[in-house]
Structures are given as C-alpha cells and as structure tokens.
N, C-alpha and C positions, 0 to 999 in steps of 0.2 A: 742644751735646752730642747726638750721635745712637745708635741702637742699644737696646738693652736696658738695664733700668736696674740699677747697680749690686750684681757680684755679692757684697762683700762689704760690704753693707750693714749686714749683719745685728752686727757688729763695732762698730760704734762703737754701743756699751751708752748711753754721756751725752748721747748725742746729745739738744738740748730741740727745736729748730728746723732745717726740712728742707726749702727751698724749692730745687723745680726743675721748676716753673713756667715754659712756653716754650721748650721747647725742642722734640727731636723722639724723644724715649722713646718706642719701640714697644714688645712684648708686654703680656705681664700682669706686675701689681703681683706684687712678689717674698713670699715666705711667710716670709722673714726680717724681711719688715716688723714681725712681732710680736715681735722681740728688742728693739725701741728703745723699752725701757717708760717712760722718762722724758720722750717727746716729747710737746710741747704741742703746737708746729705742724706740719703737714704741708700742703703747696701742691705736687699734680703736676697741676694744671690745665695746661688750650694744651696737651697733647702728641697721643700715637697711642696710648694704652694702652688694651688690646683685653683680652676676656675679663671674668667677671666679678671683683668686689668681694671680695677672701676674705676668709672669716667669720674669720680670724683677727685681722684689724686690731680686734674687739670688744677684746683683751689691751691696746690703748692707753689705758689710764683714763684717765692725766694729760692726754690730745689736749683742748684746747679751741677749734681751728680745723683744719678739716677739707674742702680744696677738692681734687677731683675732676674738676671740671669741662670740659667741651669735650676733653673725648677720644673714645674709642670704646667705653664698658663698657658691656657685654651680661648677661642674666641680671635677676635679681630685685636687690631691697637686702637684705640679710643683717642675720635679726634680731638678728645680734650685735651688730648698732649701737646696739642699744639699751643696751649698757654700755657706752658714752662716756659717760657720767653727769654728767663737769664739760663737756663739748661748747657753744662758742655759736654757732658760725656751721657749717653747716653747708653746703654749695652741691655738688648733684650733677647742676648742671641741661648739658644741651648732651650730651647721650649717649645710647645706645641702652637703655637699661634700660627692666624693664617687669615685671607681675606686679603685684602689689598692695602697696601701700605698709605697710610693717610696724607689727603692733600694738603692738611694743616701743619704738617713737619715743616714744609718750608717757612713757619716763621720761627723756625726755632734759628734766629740768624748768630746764634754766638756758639754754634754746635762745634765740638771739633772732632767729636768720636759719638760713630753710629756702627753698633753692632748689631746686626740681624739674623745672624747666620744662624743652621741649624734650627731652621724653625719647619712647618708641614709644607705653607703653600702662599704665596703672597702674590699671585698674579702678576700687576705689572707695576714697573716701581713709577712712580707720581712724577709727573713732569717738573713738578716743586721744590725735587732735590736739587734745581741747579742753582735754587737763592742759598743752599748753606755754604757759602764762600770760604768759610774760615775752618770748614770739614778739613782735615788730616787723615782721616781714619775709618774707611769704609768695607766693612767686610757682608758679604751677603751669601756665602757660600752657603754648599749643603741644603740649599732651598729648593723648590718646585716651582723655579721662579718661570713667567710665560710673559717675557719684554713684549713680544709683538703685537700686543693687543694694541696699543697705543699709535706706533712706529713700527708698522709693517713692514719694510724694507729695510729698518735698520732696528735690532728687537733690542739694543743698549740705546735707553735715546741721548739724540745728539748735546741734551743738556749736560750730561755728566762732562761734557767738557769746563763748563762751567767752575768746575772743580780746583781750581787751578794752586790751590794748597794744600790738593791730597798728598798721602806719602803711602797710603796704604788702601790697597785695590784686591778685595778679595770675592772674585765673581765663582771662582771652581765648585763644582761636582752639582752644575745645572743644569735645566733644556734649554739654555739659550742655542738660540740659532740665526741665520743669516751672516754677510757679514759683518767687520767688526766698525763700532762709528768711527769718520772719521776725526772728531771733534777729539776724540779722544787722545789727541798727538799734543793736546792743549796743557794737559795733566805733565807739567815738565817737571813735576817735584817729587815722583812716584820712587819710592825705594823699594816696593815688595810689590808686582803684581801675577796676580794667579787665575788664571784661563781656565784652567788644565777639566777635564771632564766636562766636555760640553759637544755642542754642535754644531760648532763656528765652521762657515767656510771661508773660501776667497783667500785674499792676502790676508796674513800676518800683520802687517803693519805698513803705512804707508812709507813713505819716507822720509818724513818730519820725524824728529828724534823722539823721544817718548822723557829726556832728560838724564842726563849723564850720572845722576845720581841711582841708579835701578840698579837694584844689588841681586835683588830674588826674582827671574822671571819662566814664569811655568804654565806651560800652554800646552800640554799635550793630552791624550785622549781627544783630538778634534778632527776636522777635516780641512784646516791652510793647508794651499797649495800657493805654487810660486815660489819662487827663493823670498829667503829671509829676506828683511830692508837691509839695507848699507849700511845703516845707521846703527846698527847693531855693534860693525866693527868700533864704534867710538865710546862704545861703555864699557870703562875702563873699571869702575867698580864694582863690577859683573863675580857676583860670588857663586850663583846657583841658576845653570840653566836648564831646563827640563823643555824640550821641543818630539819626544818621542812619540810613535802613533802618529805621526800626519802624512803628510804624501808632499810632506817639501822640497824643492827641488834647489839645482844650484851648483856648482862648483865651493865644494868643502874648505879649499884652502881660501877663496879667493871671497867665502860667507861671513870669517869668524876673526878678531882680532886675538891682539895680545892681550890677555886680561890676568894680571898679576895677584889678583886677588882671590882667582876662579878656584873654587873647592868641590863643584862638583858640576861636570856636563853632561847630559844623555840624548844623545841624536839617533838614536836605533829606530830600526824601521818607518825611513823617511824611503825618498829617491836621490839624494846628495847623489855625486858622483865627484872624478876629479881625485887628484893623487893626495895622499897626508903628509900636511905639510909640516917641517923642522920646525918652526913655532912652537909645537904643543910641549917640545921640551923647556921651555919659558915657563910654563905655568908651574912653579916652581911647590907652590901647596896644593898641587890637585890631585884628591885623592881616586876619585873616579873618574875615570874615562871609558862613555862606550857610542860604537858608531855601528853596531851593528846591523846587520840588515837591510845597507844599502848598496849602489854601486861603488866603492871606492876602487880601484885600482893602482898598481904599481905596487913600489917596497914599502917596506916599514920602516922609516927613520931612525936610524941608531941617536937621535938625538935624544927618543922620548927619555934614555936613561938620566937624563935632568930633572926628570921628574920625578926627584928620588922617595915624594910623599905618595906615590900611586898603590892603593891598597886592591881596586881594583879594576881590569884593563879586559875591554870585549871591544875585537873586530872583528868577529864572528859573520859566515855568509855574507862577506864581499869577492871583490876580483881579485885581491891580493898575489902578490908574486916574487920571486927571491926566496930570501932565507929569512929564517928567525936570527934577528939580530943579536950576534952573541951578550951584546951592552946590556941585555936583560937582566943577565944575572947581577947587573949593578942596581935593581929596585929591591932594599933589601926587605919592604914592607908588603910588599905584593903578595896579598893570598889569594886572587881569584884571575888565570891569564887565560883567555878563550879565544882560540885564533883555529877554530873548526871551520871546514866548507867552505875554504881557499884554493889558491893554488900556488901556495908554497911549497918550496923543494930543499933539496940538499938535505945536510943529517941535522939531527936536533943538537945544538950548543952545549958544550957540555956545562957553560958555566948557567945551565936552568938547575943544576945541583945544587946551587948555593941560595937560590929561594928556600929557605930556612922554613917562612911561614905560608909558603904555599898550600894551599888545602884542594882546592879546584884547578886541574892540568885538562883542558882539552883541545887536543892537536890533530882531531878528527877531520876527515876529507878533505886531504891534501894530498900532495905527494912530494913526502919526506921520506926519506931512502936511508940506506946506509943502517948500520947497528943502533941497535935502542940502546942509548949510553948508559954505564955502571953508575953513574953519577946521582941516578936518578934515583939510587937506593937511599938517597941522604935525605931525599923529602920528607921525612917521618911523621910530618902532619898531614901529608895528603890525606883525603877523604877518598877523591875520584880523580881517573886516570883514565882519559878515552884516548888514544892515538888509532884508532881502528879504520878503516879504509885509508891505509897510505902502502909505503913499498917498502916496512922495516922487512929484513932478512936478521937469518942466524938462527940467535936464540936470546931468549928472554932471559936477560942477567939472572942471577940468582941473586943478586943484591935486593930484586923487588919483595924481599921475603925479610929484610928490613923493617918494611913499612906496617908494622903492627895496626893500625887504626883506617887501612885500607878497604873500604868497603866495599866501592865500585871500582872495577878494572878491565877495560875493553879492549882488546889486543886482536881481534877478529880481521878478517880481510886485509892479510899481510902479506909477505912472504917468510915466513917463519919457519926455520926448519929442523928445531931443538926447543923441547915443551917439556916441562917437568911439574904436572901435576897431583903429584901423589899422594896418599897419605892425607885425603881431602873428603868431605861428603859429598865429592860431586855426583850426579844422577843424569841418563839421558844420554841420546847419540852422542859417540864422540865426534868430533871433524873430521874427515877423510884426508887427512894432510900428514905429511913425509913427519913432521913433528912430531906428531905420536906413533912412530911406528916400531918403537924401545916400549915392552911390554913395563918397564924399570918409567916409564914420561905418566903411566894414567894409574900404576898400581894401586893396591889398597883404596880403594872408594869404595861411595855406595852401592851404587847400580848403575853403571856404565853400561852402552851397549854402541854395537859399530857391527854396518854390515860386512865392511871391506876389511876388520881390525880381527888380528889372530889373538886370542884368550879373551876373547869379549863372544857374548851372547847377539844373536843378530837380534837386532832395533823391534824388526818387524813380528818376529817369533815372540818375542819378551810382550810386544806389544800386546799382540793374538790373546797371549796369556793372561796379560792383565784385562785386554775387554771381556774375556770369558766368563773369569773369576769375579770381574765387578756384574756383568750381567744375573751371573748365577743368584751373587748377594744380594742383588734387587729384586729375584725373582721369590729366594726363602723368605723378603723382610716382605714382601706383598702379599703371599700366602699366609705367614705368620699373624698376621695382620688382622685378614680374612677371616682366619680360623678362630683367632682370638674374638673379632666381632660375632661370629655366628654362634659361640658358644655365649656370649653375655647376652645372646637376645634367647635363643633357647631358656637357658636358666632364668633370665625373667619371663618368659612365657609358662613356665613349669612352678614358677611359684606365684603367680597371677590365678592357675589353677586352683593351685592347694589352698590360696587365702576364697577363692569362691566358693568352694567346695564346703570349707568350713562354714560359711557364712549360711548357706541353706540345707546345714544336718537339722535333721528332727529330733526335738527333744528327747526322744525312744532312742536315737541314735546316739546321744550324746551320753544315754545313759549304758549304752551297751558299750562304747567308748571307755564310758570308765568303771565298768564294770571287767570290761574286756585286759585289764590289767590284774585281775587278781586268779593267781593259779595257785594249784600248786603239784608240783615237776611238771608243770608245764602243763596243766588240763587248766581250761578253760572252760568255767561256772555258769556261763550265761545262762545253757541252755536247763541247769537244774533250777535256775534261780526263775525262770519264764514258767516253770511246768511247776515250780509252788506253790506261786503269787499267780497262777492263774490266768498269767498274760495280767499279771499289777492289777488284779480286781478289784473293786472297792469291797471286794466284803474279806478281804485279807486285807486290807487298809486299818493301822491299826492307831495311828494317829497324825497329825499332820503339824510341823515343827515351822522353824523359821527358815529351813533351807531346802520343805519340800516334803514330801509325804512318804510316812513311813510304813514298811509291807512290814508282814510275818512267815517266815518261810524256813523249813528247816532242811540244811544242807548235806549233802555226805559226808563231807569234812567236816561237818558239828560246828 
C-alpha cells in the first residue's frame, strides 16, 4: 500500500484493531484518526509518516497498544498522550521527535513498554516516570538526551528507581553525564541494562546488587573508575558483559565470578591488574574473551583450554610472563589468539599447529626464542601472522609457503639467519641481515636494492635515479602544459582578429574580396575591372537588381 493514508478512515466508527504496519504510508497521520473511539490497537510503524503526532489521537481512551515507530514524526509528543489512561505498550522510538518528554506520561499508570529511543533530542526525562510502576521496558538510547537540567548532580533522576518492575534499561549511545543514581540499585528485576556510550563518571555501581537476574550488562565507552561492585561476583546469570573503555580498577581474579552462562566478556583497556585466574576455564560457553590493555601479570593458566567454545582470545599489552601454554592447541574453534606486547618467553607450542581455524596469529613483542615451528605451515586459514620483535633464530620453515590465503606476515626484528624470498614482486631496501646473504634468499623480484648486498643496486643510487627521472617528468608535464596554454590563448587572440577585421571591411572591400577570386592562370582582374567601370561610376551603372547594382565593363578575357 502506497501513498497517503486512508481518506475515509474516519467512517468505520467499530473499528477495535488497525494494523498497517509496513508498508509505504507517506504524509501525516489523518485527524480523522480521533473518530475511531473504540480502537484498542493501532500499528503504523515501518512506514514514511511525516509531521507531527496530532494532539487529537489523546480521544482514543480505549488504545491499549500504540506503535508509531520507524517513520519520520517531527515535532514534540503531545501531552495529550497522556489520556490513553488504559495504554501498555507504548513504542515511539526510530523517529525524529524531540522537545522534552511530557509531564502527562506519568498517568499512563498501566504502561509496561516505553520505547523512545532513536529519536533527535528530548532534553530531560520528566520527573513523572517514577508513577509508571508496572513499566517492564524502558529503552531511550540513541537520543540527545541532557538529565541534568532537572538533577544536576545526578543527570538519571533519582525517580527511576521507582521502577521497580523494569527488566529492560536501555540508556546507551548518550550525553548523560555525572555519576550514576543511586536509587537505581532499586531496579532488582533488570535483565538487560546498557550504559555503554556515554559520560558517566565515579563508581560503576554501588554495592547493593542491581538483582541476580541481569543477563546483558554494557557500560563501556565511559569514564567509571574504581573497581567494579562485589556484587557483580553474584550474577550468576551473567551472559554478556561489556566494561571496555573505562579506567577501572581492581584486582581481576578477585572482581569477576563464576558465570556459567557467560558468552561474551570484554575488559580491554581498563587499569585491572592482579594475575588470571583458573576460573575462566569454567566458563564453559564462552566465546570471547579479551583483557587487553591492562595491567595483568604472571602466567596464563593452562586451564583456559576448558573453554573449548573460545572463538576468540586477546591478552594483548599486559605484563604477561612464561610460556604459551601448550593446552592451546586443545581450543579447536579459536580463530583470533592475540597475546602481542608481553613478556612471554620460551618457543612457541607446537600444538598452535592444530588450530585448524585460526585466521589471526599475533605473538608480537615478546620474547619467544628458539625456532619458528614447521607446524605452523598447517594453519591454512591464517590471514595474518606478526611474531615480529621477539628472539626467533634459524630460518623460516618453508612450510609457511603452505599457507596460500596469507596476506599479512611480519617476521621483522628477529634473529633470523636463513630467508628465502624469491621468485616474489618484492621492491625496496633489502635488510642488512646474515639471512639474505645467498644471492639464491632475494632472487628473481622486482626491484630490490641493498647497500651492503652483492648483485643488488645500492638503495641510494637507485634512489638518485628515480628522483631525477620523476623530477625531469614533472618538469616536461609543466612546460607541456604551458606550451599548450599559450598556444590556445594566441590562436584565440589571432582569430578575435580575423573575426574583427571582417566585421569593419568596406563594402568596396568586400567587393574586391570577391572579385579577388576570379583569375585566370592566376591573374587577378580587379584592376581591368576598376579601370572599365570607372571606379563603379553611375554612368556605367547599367541597372540595379535585387543583390546590388549592375556595371558594364568589358574584359580581356571577354
């Protein structure tokens, strides 16, 4: 259904239910809307309906679902909403609305779902939300939303504690800021709530639990500091936590419980510290794990190979120390293992071979020794391979020439002393290293060059050569350029001439012009034709026609 929405809407009085939801409704909602007193539902979500919200849909008493959603309405919400009085579901999110959310919502006391999210700009939300008791379902994401007009020191006001039968808390990707209320510890039924993209500071959370049932909780992009609450170790139903981006602090093993149910954590670039603790191979479904970018120190627990669902694993830039635990190669779904800018030692495991579906290997800035094992030729799905600033020695298997779909491979800052690069496009200084010093390691390329390297061009000559060569070419495309500009300005200078020139010949001219064409072997008549006619005298004038006056004059050539 396309076009405007129904002009005789307003006609069918019984109407209870009014779904037209998806389709492609342009304009604004019709003002016959408030003839259908008896309707409970109305769904014109998914469409294009533009304009605002008319105060008249307030005449719908009997509406107990009311979705708007994902069109284009502009303008404020009309406090006539607040006489939907039997109203439960309420969803106005995915739109351009904006203004301040109205004081009249709070009698919408039988609400159980308010959706607002995704809209321009709502300033501050209305002290009024704390009478909807029997709210479940609050999301306000994606807004411009500004708490602090209200409750400057706390910009969530303290009524949403009120809330005390929400399940669903959707504040992310807003400017709230200060810290967090405390009322909010009140909310013990929350199973989803999301922070994350904002400007909260202070503590996380106090230390009243938030309720056992929180499954989804995502607070990052902020500025909490201080270690997490304690109360965190007792949410056992804990499926998805997301605390990344903040500056929280705390002892790691001694922040997080056992959570059986956990599928996905990300603690990277906090200030955790404190060693990793055997626990995390308990979480038996968890597929991501990453702690990067904090202090952690000590080993890595050969326990995590418990965690045999781990797709993928970053301890990347911490204190790390020991070895790579051989038990790795027991994750057999691991495609992404990042344990760079440590300071792990000893040789790499050979069972990292049997990661089958590894794609991402970085074992960068450590100090791992000993030979780069043959094993690693079995990875055939790697993408990328950095083990580069560590202490491998030898030579680079020839197994890594296996790895067909190898894009990236950084082997730099080694000890490396057998390099077989041949038969490759490579271009550019070789390294001055014992490795290439078999003319059979760099053969066949493109344009290799090495100052210290015998059957190579030195760097800096090659160089010389190519600035020369590129200077010179800059220099013919700039003249060429020039030449070509001063020659189109000449030739319209030259025929700006010729067209003026023509423009103020004398009629006498124009006639010797075309007279000045008829010869013959090439004598040119003007002058018998001047000295017949007399200089064109009227009394050789012998009649005068439609193209001009006619002489009599008799020629040599007859």
């Amino acid at each position: 259904m396309e076009g405007s929405t129904l002009p005789f809407i307003g006609n069918l009085n019984n109407l209870t239910i009014l779904h037209l939801f998806e389709n492609e409704l342009s304009c604004s909602i019709p003002q016959e809307i408030e003839l259908l007193r008896s309707l409970n539902v109305l769904k014109l979500s998914y469409n294009n309906l533009s304009g605002p919200i008319p105060h008249s849909i307030g005449n719908l008493r009997n509406l107990t679902t009311l979705y708007l959603h994902t069109n284009k309405q502009t303008g404020s919400i009309p406090q006539a909403i607040g006489l939907l009085i039997s109203l439960n579901d309420l969803e106005l999110g995915i739109n351009n609305l904006s203004s301040p959310i109205p004081h009249s919502i709070g009698n919408l006391r039988n609400l159980t779902t308010l959706y607002l999210h995704m809209n321009k700009r709502f300033g501050s939300i209305s002290q009024e939300i704390r009478l909807l008791r029997s709210l479940n379902y609050l999301t306000l994401s994606l807004n411009d939303l500004e708490l602090g007009i209200n409750n400057l020191s706390s910009p969530i006001p303290h009524s949403i504690g009120n809330l005390r039968n929400l399940t669903i808390l959707y504040l992310n990707e807003n400017r709230l800021n200060s810290v967090l209320s405390l009322e909010m510890s009140n909310i013990t039924h929350l199973k989803f709530l999301q922070l994350d993209e904002n400007n909260f500071i202070g503590a996380l959370s106090n230390e009243k639990c938030l309720g056992r049932a929180l499954g989804h909780f995502t607070a990052f992009g902020n500025h909490f500091t201080s270690p997490v609450p304690k109360s965190l170790k007792n949410y056992a139903s804990l499926v998805r936590v997301q605390l990344e981006r903040n500056q929280l602090t705390g002892d790691i093993a001694e922040s997080f419980g056992v959570y059986l149910n956990l599928d996905y954590i990300d603690l990277s670039n906090n200030n955790f510290d404190g060693e990793l603790f055997e626990k995390w191979g308990q979480y038996h479904i968890l597929s991501h794990l990453n702690i990067s970018n904090n202090n952690i120190y000590g080993a890595i627990p050969p326990q995590l190979r418990r965690a045999t669902q781990l797709h993928r694993l970053d301890l990347s830039s911490n204190h790390l120390s020991g070895n790579i635990p051989k038990e790795f190669g027991m994750l057999p779904l691991l495609f992404k293992l990042l344990l760079g800018n440590n300071n792990l030692s000893r040789s790499t495991p050979l069972l990292l071979g049997k990661l089958l579906n590894l794609e991402i290997l970085d074992l960068a800035s450590n100090n791992l020794n000993g030979l780069i094992p043959k094993q690693i030729g079995s990875l055939w799905k790697l993408l990328s391979l950095n083990s580069s600033v560590n202490r491998f020695v030898d030579s680079i298997p020839d197994e890594i020439g296996k790895m067909h779909i190898l894009g990236c491979l950084d082997l730099s800052q080694n000890i490396l002393t057998v390099a077989d690069i041949s038969y490759n496009q490579l271009e550019g200084p070789l390294p001055n290293i014992k490795a290439f010093t078999p003319f059979e390691a760099f053969r066949n390329n493109k344009c290799l060059c090495g100052s210290c390297v015998t059957h190579l061009k030195p760097c800096n000559a090659s160089r010389k050569k190519a600035n020369r060569l590129s200077v010179l070419i800059i220099i013919l495309l700039i003249m060429s350029t020039l030449l070509f500009i001063f020659a189109f300005v000449i030739g319209i200078y030259f025929l700006f001439q010729k067209l003026r020139k023509r423009k103020t010949k004398s009629p006498e001219e124009n006639v010797e012009d075309l007279f000045a064409i008829w010869g013959h072997d090439g004598e040119i008549l003007y002058e018998h034709i001047i000295q017949e006619t007399d200089n064109f005298s009227s009394k050789q004038c012998i009649g005068i026609g439609g193209y001009g006056a006619v002489y009599k004059a008799d020629l040599p050539t007859g």
